[in-house]
C-alpha atoms as an extended CHARMM CRD file, in Angstrom:
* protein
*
       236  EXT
         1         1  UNK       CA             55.1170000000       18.5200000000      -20.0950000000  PROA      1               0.0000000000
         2         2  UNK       CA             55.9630000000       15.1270000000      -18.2990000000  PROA      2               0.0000000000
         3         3  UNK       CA             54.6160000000       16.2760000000      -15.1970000000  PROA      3               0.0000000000
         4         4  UNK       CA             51.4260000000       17.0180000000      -16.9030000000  PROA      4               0.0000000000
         5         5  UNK       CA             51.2380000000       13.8810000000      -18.5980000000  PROA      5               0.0000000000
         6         6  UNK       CA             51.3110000000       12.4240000000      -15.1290000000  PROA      6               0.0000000000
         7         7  UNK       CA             49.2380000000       14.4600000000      -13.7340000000  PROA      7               0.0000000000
         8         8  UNK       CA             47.0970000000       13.4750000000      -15.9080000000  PROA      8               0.0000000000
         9         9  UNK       CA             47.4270000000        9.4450000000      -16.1900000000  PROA      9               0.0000000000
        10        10  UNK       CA             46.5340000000        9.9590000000      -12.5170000000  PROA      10              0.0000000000
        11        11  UNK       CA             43.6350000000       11.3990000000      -12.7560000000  PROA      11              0.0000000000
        12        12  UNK       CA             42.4660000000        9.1800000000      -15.3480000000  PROA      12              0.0000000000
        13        13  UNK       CA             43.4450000000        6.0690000000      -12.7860000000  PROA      13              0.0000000000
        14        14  UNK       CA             41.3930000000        8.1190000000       -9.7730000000  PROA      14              0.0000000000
        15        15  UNK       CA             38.3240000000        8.4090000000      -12.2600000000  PROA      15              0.0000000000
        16        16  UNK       CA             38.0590000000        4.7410000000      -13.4330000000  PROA      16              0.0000000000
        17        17  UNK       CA             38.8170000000        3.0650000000       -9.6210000000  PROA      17              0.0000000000
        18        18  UNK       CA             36.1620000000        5.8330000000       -8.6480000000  PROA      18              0.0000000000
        19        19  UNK       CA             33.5670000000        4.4160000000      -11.2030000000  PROA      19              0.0000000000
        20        20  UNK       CA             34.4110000000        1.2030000000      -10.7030000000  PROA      20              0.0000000000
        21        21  UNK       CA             33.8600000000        1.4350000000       -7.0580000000  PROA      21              0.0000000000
        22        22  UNK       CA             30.7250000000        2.9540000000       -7.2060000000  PROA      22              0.0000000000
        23        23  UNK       CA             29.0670000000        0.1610000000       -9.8750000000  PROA      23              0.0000000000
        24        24  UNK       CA             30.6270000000       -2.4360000000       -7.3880000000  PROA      24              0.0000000000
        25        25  UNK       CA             29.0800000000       -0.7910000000       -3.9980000000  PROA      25              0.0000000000
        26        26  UNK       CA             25.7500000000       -0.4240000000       -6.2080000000  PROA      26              0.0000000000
        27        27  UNK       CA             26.0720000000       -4.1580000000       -7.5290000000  PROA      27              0.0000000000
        28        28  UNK       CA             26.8450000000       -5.0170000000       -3.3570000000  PROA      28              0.0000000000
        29        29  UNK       CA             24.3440000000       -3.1040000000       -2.1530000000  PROA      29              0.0000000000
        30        30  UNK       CA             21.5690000000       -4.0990000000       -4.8490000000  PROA      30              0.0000000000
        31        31  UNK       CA             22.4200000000       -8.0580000000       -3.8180000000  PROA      31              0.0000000000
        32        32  UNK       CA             22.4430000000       -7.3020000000        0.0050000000  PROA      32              0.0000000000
        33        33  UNK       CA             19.0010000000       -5.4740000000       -0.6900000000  PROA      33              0.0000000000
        34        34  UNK       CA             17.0530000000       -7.3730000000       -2.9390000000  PROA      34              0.0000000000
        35        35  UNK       CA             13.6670000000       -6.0330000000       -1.7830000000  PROA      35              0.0000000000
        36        36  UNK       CA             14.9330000000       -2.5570000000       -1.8480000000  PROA      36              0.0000000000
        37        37  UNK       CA             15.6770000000       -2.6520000000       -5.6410000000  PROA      37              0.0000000000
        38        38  UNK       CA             12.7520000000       -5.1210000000       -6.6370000000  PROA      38              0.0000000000
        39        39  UNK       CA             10.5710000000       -2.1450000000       -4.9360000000  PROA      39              0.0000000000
        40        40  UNK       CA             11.8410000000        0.4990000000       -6.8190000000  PROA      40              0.0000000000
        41        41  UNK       CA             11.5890000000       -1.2400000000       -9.6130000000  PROA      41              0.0000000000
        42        42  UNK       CA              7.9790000000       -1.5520000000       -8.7430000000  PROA      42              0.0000000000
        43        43  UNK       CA              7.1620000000        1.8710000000       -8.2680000000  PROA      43              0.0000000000
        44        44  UNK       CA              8.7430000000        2.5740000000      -11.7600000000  PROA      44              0.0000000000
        45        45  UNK       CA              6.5250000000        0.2720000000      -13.1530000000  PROA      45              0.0000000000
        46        46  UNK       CA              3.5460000000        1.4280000000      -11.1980000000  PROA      46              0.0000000000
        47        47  UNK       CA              4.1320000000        5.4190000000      -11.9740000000  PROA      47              0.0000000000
        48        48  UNK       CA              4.3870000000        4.4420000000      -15.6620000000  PROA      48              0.0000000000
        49        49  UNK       CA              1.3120000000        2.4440000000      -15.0920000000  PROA      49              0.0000000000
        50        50  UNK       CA             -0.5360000000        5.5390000000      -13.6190000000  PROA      50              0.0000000000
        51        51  UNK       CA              0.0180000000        7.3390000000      -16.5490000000  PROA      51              0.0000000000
        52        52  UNK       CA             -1.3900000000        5.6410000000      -18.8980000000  PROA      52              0.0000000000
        53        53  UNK       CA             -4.5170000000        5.0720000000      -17.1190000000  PROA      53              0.0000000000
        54        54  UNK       CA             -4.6410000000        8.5560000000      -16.5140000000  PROA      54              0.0000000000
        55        55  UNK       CA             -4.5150000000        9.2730000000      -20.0390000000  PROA      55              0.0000000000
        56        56  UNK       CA             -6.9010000000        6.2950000000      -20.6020000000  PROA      56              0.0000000000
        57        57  UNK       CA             -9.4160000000        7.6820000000      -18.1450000000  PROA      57              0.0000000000
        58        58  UNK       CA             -9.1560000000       11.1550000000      -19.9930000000  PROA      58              0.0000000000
        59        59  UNK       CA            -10.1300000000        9.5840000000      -23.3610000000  PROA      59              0.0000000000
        60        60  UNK       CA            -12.5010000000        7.5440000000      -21.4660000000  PROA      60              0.0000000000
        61        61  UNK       CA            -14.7190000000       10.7550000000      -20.0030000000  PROA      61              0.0000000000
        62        62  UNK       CA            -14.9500000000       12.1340000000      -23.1550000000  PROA      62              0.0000000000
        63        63  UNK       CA            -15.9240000000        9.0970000000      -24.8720000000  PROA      63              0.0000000000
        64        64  UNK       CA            -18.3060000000        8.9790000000      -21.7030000000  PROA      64              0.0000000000
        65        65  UNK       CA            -19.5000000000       11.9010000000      -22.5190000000  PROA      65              0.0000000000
        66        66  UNK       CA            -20.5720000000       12.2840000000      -26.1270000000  PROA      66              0.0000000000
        67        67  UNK       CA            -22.1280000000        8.5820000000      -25.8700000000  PROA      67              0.0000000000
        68        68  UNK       CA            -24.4150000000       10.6060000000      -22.9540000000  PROA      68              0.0000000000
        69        69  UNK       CA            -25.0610000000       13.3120000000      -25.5090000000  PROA      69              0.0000000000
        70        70  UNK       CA            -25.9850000000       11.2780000000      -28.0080000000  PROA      70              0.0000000000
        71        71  UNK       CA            -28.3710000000        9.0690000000      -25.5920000000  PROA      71              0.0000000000
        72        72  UNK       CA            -30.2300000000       12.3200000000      -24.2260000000  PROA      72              0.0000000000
        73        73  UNK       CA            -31.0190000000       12.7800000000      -28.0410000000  PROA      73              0.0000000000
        74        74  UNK       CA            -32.2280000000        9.6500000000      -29.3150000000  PROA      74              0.0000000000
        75        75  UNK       CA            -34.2410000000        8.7190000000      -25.7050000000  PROA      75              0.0000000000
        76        76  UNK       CA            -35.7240000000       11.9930000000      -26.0430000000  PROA      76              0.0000000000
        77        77  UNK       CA            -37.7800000000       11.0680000000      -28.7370000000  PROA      77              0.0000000000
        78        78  UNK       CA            -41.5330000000        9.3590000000      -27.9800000000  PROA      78              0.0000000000
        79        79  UNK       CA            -42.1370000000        6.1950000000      -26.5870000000  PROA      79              0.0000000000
        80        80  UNK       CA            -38.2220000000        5.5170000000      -25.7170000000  PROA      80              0.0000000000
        81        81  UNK       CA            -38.4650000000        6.2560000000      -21.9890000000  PROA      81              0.0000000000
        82        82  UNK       CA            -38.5050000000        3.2520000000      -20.7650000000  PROA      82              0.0000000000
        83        83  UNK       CA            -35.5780000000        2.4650000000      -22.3300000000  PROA      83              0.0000000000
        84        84  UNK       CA            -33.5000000000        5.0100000000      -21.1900000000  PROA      84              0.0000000000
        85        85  UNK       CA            -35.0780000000        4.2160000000      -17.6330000000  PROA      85              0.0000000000
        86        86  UNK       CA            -33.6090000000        0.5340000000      -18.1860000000  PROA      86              0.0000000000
        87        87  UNK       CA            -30.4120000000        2.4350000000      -19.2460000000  PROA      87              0.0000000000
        88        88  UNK       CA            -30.1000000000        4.3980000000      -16.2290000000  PROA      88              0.0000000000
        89        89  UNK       CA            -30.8140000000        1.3600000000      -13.8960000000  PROA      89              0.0000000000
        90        90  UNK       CA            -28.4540000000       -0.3640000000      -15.5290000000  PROA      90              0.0000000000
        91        91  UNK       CA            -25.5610000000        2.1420000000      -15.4030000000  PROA      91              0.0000000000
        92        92  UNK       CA            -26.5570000000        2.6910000000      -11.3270000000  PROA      92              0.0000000000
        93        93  UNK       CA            -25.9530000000       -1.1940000000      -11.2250000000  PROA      93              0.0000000000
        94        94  UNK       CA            -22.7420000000       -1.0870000000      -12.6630000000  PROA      94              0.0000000000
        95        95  UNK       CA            -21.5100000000        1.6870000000      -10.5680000000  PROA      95              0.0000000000
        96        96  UNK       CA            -20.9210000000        4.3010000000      -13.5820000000  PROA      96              0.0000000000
        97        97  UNK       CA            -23.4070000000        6.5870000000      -11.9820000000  PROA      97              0.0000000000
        98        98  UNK       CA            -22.1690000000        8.6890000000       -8.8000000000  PROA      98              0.0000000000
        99        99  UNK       CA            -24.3910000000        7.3040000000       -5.3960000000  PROA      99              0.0000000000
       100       100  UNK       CA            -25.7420000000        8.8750000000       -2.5470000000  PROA      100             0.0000000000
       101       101  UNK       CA            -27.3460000000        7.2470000000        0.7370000000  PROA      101             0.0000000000
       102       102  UNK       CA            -27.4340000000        6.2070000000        4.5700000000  PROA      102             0.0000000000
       103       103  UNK       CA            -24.4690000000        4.0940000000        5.4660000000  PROA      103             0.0000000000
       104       104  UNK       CA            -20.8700000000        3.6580000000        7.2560000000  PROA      104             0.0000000000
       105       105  UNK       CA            -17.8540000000        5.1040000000        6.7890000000  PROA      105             0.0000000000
       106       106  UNK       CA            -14.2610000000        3.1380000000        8.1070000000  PROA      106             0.0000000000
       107       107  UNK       CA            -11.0570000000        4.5600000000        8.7180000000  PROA      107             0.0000000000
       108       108  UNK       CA             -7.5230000000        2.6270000000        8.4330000000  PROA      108             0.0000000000
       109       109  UNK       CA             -4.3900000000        3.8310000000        9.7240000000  PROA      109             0.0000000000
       110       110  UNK       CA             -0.5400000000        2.7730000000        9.8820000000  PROA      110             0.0000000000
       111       111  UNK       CA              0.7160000000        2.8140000000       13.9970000000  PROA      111             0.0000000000
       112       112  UNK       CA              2.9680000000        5.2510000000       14.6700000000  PROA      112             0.0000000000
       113       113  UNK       CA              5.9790000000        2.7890000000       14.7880000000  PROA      113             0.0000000000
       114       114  UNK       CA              5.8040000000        2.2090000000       11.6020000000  PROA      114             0.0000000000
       115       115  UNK       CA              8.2040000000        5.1110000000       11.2930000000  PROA      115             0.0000000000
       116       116  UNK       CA             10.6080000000        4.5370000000       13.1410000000  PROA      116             0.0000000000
       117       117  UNK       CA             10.3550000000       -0.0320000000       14.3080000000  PROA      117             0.0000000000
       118       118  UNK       CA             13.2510000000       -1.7800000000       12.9740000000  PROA      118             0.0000000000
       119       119  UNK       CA             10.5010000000       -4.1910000000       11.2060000000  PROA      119             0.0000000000
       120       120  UNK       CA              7.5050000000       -1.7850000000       10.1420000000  PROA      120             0.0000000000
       121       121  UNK       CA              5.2520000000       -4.6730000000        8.3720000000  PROA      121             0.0000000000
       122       122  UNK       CA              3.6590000000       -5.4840000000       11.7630000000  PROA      122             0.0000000000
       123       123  UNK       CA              2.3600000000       -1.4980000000       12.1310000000  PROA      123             0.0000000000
       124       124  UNK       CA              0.9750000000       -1.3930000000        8.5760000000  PROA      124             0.0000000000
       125       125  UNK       CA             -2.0700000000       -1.6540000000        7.0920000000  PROA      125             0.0000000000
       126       126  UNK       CA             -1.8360000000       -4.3920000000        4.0410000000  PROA      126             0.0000000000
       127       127  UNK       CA             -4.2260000000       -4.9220000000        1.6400000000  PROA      127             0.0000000000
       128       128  UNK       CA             -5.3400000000       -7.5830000000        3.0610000000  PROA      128             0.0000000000
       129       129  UNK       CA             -7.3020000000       -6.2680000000        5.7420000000  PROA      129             0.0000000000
       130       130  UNK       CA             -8.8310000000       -3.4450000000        3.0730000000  PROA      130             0.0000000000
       131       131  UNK       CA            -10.1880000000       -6.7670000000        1.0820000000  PROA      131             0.0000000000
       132       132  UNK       CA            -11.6440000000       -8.4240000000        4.1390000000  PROA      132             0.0000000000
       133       133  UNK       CA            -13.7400000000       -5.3810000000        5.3420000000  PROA      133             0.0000000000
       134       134  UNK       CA            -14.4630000000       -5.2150000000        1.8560000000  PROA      134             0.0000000000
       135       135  UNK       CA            -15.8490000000       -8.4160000000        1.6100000000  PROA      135             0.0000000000
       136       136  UNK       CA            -17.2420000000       -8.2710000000        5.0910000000  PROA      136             0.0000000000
       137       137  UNK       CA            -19.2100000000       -5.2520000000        3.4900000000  PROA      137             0.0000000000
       138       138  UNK       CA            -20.3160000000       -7.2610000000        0.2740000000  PROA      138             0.0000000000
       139       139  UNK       CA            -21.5700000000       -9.8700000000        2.0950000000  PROA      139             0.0000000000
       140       140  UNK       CA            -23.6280000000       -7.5860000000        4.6600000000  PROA      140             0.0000000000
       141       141  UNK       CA            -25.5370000000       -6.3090000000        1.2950000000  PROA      141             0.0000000000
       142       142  UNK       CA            -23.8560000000       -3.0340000000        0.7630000000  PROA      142             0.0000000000
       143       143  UNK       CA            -24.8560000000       -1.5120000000       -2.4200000000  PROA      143             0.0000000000
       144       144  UNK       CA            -21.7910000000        0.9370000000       -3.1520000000  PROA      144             0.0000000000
       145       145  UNK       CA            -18.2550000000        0.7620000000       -1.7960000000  PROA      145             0.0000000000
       146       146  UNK       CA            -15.2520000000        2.9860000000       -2.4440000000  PROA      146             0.0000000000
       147       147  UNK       CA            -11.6020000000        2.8070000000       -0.8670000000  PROA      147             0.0000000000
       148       148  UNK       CA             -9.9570000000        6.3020000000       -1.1020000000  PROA      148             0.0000000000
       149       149  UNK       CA            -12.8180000000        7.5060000000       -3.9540000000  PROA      149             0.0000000000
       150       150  UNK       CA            -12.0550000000        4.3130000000       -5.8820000000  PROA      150             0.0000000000
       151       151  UNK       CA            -15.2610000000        2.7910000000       -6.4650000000  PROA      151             0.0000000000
       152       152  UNK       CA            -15.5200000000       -0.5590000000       -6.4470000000  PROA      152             0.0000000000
       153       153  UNK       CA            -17.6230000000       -2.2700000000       -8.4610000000  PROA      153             0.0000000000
       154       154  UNK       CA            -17.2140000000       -6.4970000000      -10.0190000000  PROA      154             0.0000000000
       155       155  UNK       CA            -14.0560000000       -5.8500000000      -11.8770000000  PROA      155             0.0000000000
       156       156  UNK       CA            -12.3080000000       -4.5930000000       -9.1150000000  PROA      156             0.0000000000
       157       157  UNK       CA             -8.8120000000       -5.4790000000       -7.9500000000  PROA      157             0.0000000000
       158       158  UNK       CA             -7.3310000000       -4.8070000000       -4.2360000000  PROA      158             0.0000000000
       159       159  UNK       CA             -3.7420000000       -6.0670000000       -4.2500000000  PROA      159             0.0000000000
       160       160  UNK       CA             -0.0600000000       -4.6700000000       -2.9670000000  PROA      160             0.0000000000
       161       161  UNK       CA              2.7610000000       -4.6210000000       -5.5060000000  PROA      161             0.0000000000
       162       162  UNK       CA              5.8450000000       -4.4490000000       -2.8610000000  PROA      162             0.0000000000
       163       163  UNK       CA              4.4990000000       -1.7800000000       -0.1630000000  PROA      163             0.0000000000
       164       164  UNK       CA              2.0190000000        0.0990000000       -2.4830000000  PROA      164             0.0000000000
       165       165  UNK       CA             -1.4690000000       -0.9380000000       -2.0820000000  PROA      165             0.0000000000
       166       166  UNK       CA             -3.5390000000       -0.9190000000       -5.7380000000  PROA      166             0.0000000000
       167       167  UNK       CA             -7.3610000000       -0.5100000000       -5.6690000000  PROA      167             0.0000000000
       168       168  UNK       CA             -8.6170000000       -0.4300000000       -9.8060000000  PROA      168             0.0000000000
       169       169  UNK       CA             -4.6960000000       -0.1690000000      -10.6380000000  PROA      169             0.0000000000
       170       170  UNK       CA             -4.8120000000        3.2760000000       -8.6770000000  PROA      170             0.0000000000
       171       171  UNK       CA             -2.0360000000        4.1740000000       -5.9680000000  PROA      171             0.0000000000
       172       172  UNK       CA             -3.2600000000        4.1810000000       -2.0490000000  PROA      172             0.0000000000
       173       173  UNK       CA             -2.0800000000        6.1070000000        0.2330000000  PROA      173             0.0000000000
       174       174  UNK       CA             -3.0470000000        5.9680000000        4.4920000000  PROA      174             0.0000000000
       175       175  UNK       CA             -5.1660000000        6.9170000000        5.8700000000  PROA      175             0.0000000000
       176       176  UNK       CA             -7.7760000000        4.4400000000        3.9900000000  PROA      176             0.0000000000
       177       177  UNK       CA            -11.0970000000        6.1030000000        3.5250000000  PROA      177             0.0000000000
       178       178  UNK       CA            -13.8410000000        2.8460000000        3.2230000000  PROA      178             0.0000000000
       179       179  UNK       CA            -17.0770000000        3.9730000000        2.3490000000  PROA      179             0.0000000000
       180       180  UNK       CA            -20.5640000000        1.9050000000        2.1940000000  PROA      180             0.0000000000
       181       181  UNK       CA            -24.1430000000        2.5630000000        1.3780000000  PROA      181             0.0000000000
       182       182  UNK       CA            -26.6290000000        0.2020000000        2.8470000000  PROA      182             0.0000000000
       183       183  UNK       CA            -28.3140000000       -0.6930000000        6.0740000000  PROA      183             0.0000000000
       184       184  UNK       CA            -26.4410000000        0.7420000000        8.9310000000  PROA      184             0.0000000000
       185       185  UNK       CA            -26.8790000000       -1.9720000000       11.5430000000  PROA      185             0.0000000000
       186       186  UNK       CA            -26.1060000000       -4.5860000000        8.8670000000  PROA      186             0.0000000000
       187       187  UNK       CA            -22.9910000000       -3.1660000000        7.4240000000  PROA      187             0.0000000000
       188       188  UNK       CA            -21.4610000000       -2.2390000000       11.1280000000  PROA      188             0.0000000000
       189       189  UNK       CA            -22.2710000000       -5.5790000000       12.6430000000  PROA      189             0.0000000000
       190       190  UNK       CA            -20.1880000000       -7.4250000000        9.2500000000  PROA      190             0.0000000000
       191       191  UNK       CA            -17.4580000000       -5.4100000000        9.6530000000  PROA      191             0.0000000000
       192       192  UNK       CA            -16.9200000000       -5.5890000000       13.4100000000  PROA      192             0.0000000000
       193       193  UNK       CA            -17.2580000000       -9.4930000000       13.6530000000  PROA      193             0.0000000000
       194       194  UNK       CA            -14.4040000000       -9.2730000000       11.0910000000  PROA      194             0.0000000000
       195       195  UNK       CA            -11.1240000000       -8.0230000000       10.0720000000  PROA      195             0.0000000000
       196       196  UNK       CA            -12.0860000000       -4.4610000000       11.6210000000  PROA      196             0.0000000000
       197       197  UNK       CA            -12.0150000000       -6.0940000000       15.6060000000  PROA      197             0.0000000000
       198       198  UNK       CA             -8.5070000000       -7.4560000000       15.0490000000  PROA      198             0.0000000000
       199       199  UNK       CA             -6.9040000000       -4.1820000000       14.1040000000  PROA      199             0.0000000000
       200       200  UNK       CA             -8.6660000000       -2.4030000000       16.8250000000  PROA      200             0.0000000000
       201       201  UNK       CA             -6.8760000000       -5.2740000000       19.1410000000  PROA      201             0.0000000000
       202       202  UNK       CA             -3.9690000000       -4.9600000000       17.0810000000  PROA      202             0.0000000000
       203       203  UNK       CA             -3.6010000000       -0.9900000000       18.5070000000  PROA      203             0.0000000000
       204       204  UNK       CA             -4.1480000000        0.0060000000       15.0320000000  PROA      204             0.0000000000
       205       205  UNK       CA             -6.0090000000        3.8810000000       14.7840000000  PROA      205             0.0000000000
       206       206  UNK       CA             -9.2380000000        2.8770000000       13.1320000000  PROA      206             0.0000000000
       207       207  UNK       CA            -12.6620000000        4.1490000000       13.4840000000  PROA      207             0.0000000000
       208       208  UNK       CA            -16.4610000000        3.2400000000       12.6200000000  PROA      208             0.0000000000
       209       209  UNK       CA            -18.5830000000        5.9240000000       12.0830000000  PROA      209             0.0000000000
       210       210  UNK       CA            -22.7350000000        6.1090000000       10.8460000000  PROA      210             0.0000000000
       211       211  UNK       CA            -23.7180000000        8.6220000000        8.3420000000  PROA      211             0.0000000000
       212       212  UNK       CA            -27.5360000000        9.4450000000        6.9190000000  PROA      212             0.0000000000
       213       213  UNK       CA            -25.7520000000       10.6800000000        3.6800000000  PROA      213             0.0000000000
       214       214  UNK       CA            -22.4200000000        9.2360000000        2.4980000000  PROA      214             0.0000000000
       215       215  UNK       CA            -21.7920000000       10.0260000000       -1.3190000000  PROA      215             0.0000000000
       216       216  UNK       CA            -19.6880000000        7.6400000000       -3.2400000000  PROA      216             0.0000000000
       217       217  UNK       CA            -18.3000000000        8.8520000000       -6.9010000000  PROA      217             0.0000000000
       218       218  UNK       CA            -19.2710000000        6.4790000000      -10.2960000000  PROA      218             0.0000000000
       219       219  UNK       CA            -16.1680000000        4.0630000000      -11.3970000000  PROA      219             0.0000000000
       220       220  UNK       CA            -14.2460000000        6.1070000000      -13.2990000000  PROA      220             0.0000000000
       221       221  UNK       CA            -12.1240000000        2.5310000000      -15.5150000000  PROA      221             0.0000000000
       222       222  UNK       CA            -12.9530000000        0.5610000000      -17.9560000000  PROA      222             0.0000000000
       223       223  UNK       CA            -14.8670000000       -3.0460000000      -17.9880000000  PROA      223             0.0000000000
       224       224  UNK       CA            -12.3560000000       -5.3630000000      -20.2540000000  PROA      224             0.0000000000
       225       225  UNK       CA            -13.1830000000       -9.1260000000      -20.9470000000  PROA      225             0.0000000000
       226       226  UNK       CA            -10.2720000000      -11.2190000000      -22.8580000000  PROA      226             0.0000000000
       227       227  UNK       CA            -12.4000000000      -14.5730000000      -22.5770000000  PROA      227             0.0000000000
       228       228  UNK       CA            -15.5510000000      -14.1020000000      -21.8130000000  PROA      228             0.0000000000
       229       229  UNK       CA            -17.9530000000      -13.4360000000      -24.7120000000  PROA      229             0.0000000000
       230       230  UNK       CA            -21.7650000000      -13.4490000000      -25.2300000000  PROA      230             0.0000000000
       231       231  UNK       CA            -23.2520000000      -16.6960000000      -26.8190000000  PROA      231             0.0000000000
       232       232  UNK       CA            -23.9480000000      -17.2800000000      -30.0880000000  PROA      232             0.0000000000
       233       233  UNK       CA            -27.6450000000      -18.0550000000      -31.1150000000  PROA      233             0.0000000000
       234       234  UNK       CA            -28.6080000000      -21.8020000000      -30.1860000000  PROA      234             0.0000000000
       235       235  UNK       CA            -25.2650000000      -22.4710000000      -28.2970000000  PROA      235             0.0000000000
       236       236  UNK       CA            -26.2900000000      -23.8350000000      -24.5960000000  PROA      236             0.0000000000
């Protein structure tokens, strides 16, 4: 019986020291790698994130769709084509309405040592250069951009949280597809007096390539003002 009892105060001892030692190389290793655990933190937030839009984006299409059931109804009736025509134009302006046209389409990559360089930020893409061909693209007149299928439309948000590039709140992953619709010689000659030349310098893969018929899907979020509001009646 006393040897038992030993036994067994020693494994006890084994167990706690073992715990403790663990919480204390986690605690260690946690302060030594700060970005490590702020990054996973991150994604945790971000996959919870992704979630709920996804379930968002589900109610949303079916909200989509019975508001277009109900339109084709009442804009069916006489004398309300023109608005429905308005209706349409306006839902092609606002991107909710799938595209299809002549244009470009750009391709980002990470370098190969990314994988395996001591320091991989210098053979990534960042979102950085995805918001500068972006822009370079706006400003050449295109008239619908996606990133990866994301369509990007006023509203839209192209940021990093840690390594993870978010376009619309919607995880990236390379290659990055950029596609345009507009005038071919106008959209290529934006992009490569921009961001696109220095990753080509850079050694980065990346290609430019024309297309007669580049389709580009509607935006699939929602449009959300806090502060903004439409005037009231007499109120400059």
């Amino acid at each position: 019986m006393k040897a038992e009892r030993w036994h067994l105060s020693i494994t006890l001892v084994c167990l706690l020291f073992g715990a403790l030692f663990i919480s204390n190389l986690k605690t260690q290793w946690q302060a030594v790698n700060p970005m490590a655990a702020r990054n996973k933190t991150l994604v945790n937030v971000i996959e919870t994130q992704e979630q709920k839009n996804a379930e968002l984006e589900s109610e949303m299409t079916k909200i989509r769709t019975q508001i277009e059931k109900h339109h084709s109804i009442n804009t069916s009736k006489p004398g309300l084509e023109p608005v429905k025509n308005e209706l349409d134009r306006l839902k092609l302006m606002a991107g909710q309405t799938a595209v299809e046209g002549p244009g470009i389409v750009i391709t980002l990559d990470d370098q190969e040592k990314a994988r395996t360089a001591k320091d991989p930020e210098f053979y990534l893409i960042h979102y950085s250069s995805i918001l500068y061909i972006v822009n370079d693209l706006r400003a050449a007149k295109a008239e619908a951009i996606s990133v990866n299928n994301e369509r990007i439309v006023s509203t839209s948000d192209i940021r990093c949280a840690g390594s993870i590039i978010l376009v619309n709140t919607s995880r990236l992953a390379p290659p990055y597809e950029i596609r345009a619709i507009g005038n071919h010689d106008q959209l290529e000659a934006a992009v490569r007096s921009g961001e696109y030349s220095t990753l080509e310098l850079g050694q980065f893969p990346v290609s430019l390539v024309r297309n007669n018929i580049i389709t580009i899907p509607d935006y699939k979020g929602s449009y959300s003002f806090t502060y903004a509001s439409a005037p009231k009646e007499g109120v400059n």
